[in-house]
N, C-alpha and C positions, 0 to 999 in steps of 0.2 A: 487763624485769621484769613490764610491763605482760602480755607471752605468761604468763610461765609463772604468775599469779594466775588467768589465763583460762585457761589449758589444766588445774589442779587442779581450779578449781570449776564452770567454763563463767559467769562472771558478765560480766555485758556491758560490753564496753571502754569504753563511755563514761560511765563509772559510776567506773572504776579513776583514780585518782591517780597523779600522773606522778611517777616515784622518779627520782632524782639520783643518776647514778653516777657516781666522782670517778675522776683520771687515778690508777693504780694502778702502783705500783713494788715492789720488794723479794719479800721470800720468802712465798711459802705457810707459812701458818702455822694455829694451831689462836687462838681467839677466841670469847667468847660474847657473846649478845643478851638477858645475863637468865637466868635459872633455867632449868636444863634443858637448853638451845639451844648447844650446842657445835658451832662454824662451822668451815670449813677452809677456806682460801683467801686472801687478800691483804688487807691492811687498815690505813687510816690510822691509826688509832689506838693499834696495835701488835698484834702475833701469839705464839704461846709456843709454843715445839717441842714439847709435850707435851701432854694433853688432861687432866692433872691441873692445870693453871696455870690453867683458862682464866679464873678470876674474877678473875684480874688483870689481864684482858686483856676486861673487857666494854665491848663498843663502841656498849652503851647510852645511857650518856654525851655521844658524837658524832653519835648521830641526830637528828635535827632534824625536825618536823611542821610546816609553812606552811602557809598556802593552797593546797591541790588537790597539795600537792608535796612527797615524802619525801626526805630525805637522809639519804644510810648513808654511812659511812667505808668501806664495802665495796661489792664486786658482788653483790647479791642473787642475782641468775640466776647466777651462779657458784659461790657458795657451795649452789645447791641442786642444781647438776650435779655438783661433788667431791665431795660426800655420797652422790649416788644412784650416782655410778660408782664408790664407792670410791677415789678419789685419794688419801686421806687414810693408805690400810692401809698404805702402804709404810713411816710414818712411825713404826708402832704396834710393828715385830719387831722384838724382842729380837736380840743375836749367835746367842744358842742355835738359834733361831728359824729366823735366815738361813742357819746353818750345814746345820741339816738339809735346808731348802727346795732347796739348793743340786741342779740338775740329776743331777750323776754319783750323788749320795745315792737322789734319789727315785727314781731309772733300777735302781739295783742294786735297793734294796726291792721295787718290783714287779716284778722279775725274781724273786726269792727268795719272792714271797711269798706260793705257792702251796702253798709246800714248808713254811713255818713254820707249827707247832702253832700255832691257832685264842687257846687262851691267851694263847700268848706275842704274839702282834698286838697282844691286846688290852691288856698289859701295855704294850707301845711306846706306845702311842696313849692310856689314861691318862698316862704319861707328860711328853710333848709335851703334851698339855693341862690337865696340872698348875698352870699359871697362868691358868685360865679366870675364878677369881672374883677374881682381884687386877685384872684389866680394868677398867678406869672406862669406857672408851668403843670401842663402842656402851652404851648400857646395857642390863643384863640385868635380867626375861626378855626384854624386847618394848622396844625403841627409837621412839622418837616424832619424832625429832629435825626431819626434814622436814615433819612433817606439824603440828608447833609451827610454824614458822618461815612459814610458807605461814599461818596461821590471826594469828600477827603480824604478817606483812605485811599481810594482809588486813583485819585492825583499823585499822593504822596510817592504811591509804587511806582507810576508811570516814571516821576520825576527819577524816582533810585535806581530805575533801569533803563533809562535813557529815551523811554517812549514818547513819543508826540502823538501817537494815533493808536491809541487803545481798539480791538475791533473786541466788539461782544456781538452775543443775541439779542437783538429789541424786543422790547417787552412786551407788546403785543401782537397778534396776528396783521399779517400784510400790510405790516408797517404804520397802521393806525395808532396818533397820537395819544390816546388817552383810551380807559376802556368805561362806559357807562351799564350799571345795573339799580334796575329798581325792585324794590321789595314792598311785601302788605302783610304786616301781621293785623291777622284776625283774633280780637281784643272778645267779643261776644256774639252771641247768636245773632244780633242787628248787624255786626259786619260781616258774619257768615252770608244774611239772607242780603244783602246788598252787591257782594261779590262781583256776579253777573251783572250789575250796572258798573262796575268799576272795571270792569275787563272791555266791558264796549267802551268806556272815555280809553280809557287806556289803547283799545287797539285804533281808535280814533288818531289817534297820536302817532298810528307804528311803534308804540311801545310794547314790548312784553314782560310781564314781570312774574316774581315768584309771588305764592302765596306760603305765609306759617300759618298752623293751622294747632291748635291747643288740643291734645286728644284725648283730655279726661274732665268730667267736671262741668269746665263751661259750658260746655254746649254738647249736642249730637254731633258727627262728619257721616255725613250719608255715604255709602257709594259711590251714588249718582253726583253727590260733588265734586267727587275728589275726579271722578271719570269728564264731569263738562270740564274744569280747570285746565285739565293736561289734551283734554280733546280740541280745545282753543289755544293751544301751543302755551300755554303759561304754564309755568311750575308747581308743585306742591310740596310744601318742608311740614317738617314738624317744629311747632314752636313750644320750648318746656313741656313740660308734663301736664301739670295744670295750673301752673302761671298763679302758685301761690306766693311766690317770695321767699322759698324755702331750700330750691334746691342746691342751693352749695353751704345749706346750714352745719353741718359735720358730716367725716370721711363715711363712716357707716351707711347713713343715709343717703348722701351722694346714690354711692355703688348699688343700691336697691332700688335710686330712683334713675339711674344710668340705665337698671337693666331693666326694665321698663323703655325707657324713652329706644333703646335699640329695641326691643319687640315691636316699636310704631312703625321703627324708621324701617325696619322689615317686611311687614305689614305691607306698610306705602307703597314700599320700595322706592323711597326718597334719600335722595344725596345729600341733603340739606339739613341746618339745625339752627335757631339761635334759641338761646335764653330768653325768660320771661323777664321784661326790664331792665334786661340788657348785664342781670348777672352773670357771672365768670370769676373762671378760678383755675387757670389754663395749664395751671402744673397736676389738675387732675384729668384733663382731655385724655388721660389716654384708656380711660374705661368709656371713653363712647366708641359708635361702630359706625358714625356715617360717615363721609365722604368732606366732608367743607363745614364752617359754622362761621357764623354772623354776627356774633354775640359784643366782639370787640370794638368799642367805638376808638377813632383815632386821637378826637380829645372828648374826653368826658365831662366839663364843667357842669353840664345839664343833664348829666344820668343819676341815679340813685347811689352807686359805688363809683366813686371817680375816679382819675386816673387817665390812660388812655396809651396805645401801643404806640404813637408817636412816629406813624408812616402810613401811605397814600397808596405803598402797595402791597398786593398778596402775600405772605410769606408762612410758612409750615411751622404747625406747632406739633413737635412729633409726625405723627402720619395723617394728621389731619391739616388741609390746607383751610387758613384765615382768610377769612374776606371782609376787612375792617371797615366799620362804619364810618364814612368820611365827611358825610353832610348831614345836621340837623336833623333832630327829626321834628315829624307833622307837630305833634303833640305839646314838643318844648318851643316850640316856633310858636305857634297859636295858644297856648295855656299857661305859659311859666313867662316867657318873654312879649305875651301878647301883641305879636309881630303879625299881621294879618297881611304882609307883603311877599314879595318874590328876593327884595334885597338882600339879606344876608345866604339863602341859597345860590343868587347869583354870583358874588363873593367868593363864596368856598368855592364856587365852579370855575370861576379864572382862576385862583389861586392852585388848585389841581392841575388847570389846564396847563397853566405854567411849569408844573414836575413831572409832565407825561403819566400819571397816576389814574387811579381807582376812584369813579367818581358813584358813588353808591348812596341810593337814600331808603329810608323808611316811611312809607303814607300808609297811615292804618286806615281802609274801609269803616271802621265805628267812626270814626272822627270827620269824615271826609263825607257824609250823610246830610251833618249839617250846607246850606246853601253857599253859605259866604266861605267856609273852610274850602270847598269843594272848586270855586271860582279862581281860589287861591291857587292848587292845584292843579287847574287847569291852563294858568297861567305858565306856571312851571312846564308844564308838558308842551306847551307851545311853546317856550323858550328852549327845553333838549333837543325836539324837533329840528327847530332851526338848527343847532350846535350841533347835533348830528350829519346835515345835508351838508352845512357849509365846512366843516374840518373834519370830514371822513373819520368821525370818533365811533369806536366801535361799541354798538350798543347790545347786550347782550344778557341772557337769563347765566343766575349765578354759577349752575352746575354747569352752564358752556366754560365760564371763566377758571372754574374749578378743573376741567378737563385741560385747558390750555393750562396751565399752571404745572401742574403734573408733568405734561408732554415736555415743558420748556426745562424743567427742572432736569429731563434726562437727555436734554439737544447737550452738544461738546461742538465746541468747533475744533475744526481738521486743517492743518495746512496743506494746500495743494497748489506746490512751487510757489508764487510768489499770491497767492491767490488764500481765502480762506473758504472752506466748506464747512455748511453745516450739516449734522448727521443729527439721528432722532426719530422717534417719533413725530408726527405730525409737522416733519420739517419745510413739507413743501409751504407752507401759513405762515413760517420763522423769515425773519429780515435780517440779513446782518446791517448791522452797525457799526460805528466808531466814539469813543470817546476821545476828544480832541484839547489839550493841552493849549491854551489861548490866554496867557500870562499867569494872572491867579482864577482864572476861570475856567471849568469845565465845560466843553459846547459838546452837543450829543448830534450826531450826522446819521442819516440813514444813508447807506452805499447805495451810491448809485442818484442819491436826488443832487437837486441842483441848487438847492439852497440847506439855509443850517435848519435844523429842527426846536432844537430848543436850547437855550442859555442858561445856565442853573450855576450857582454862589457854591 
């Protein structure tokens, strides 16, 4: 437990409280720690099949604060790995659910379903996500759930070792509140040849974004596109293979279609990856060869495979750094939710703003063609705009964020007399900070300002 407080905040281990984990038996279950905080994973004190139960299952009660030393009725570090990998989703589908997921179903669909009216898709797919708002968990819009549980543990230790002023690393460069990245998967050749009108709204804005790019199948990738892309400061990833719906259908396959997808990302020589539709299957990450991947949404109500990793920021799946999906996307906004507004993105962008978090979205080029989608869009880009000038939020292409993430992960902080140092890579960018102890609240301070930063439950 003592890793994974150090590897969220970078706060120095000798400083951390030694947590008690007890011998653990029985079923994974769902359980909470308090308001908010629904756990999955094994637990003395009892677990409930369901994530509607779990106040009867709060394993509050059973925790214990000593001297220097936490006792949970549970594995801390495990309950924050089932949460981030999704172990939990299996527990969440419905019969309806399972029926459809079923292999020879989604195999015949994307065989047919080039051929079926644009409507009638869309039709299927309200549908199927007919039970979006009945969901209790993840919570919607924007799930917190790891990044509560990490800010509790982190109280808990401060409390058992007599700390008031926790200092860590802040989380992003030069003390910048929040970190802002946009992305554009290219869905068909119309949003391939539209690109170039999307990078001029887009630099119109002072925005720079990535591009996924499908490299089998759907379309051509000339050269000369992938060369203007990255010659206008925007990025190029690869997105799936060929964005059938297939690749994480079994292990064999995967790995023949893994070693492929690195032959692209080689190719390219792109840092980047998400899946086609936002599939994933994170406990096989460790046969890809890129650098960062996209693929995780933080709550999935509105994806294809739901679920969701239940946190706002970066964190490493094996040697691959995550960059979770944290706000709608285009598609589910405008086609499943027929939301032709800025409101529910505005939403998830305070409620981010609120956890010092990762504010990341998806605008696919095919979708954004259309006038009125596009208007929509442009709305948004005038709204970060502003949120950018006015609270110094750092706006950035993925693989910068990917690079800071890496760098932060190997900063340590140093005592130097009564002073902290931090050491590192790319530390001169790093801020220290304080976690501050403020009844039952955690208030986060950057050293050195003049006022509190942010107030987080």
């Amino acid at each position: 437990m003592i890793h994974t407080l150090t590897d969220y905040y970078r706060v120095p281990e000798s400083l951390v409280g030694r947590f008690s984990t007890p011998h653990l038996s029985g079923p994974n279950g769902f359980f909470s720690l308090g308001p908010q905080t629904t756990c999955y994973g094994q637990c003395q004190s009892g677990v409930s099949t369901k994530p509607r139960d779990v106040a009867s299952c709060d394993a509050s009660s059973a925790t214990f604060v000593a001297r220097s030393e936490i006792r949970f009725p549970f594995d801390a570090a495990q309950v924050i790995e089932n949460l981030r990998s999704e172990r939990y989703e299996r527990e969440l589908v419905p019969p309806r659910e399972r029926a459809v997921n079923q292999e020879w179903v989604r195999k015949c669909y994307y065989f047919v379903r080039e051929l079926l009216p644009v409507s009638f898709r869309r039709h299927l797919q309200r549908a199927y996500f007919s039970d979006w708002k009945s969901r209790v968990f993840p919570a919607w819009p924007v799930d917190f759930t790891v990044d509560t549980l990490h800010e509790k543990f982190l109280r808990l230790s401060m409390e058992s070792m007599g700390i008031e002023r926790m200092p860590f690393i802040w989380f992003w460069p030069y003390g910048a509140p929040n970190c802002l990245i946009m992305t554009h998967d290219v869905e068909t050749s119309k949003g391939r040849d539209f690109t170039p009108q999307l990078m001029d709204l887009d630099d119109s804005y002072g925005i720079k974004a990535s591009f996924q790019v499908i490299p089998e199948k759907r379309y051509e990738v000339p050269d000369e596109y992938v060369r203007e892309i990255r010659s206008r400061g925007f990025e190029f990833n690869v997105h799936d293979l060929n964005h059938d719906g297939h690749l994480y259908r079994e292990r064999e396959e995967f790995v023949r279609r893994a070693a492929r997808i690195n032959g692209y990302v080689h190719r390219y020589n792109a840092r980047g990856f998400r899946a086609g539709a936002m599939y994933r299957n994170q406990d096989w990450y460790d046969a890809f060869e890129f650098s960062y991947d996209m693929s995780v949404p933080n709550v999935a109500h509105l994806e294809p495979l739901r679920g969701g990793c239940c946190t706002v920021m970066p964190y490493f799946v094996g040697k691959i750094v995550e960059l979770p999906l944290t706000a709608a996307q285009d598609y589910s906004l405008f086609h499943i939710l027929n939301d032709y507004s800025t409101d529910l993105w505005k939403q998830q962008l305070a409620l981010i703003r609120g956890r010092n978090g990762l504010m990341s979205f998806i605008a696919h080029p095919d979708y954004l063609i259309e006038p009125r989608a596009r208007a929509v869009y442009e709305a948004l880009l005038n709204h970060l705009r502003e949120m950018i000038t006015r609270e110094a939020i750092w706006a950035a292409l993925p693989g910068d964020v990917d690079r800071w993430w890496r760098a932060r992960s190997e900063m340590k902080l140093v005592a130097q007399g009564s002073e902290w140092e931090i050491v590192g890579p790319e530390k001169e960018k790093a801020r220290l900070a304080y976690a501050v102890l403020d009844g039952n609240r955690l208030i986060y301070e950057l050293a050195g300002a003049s006022s509190r930063n942010s107030i987080v439950r």
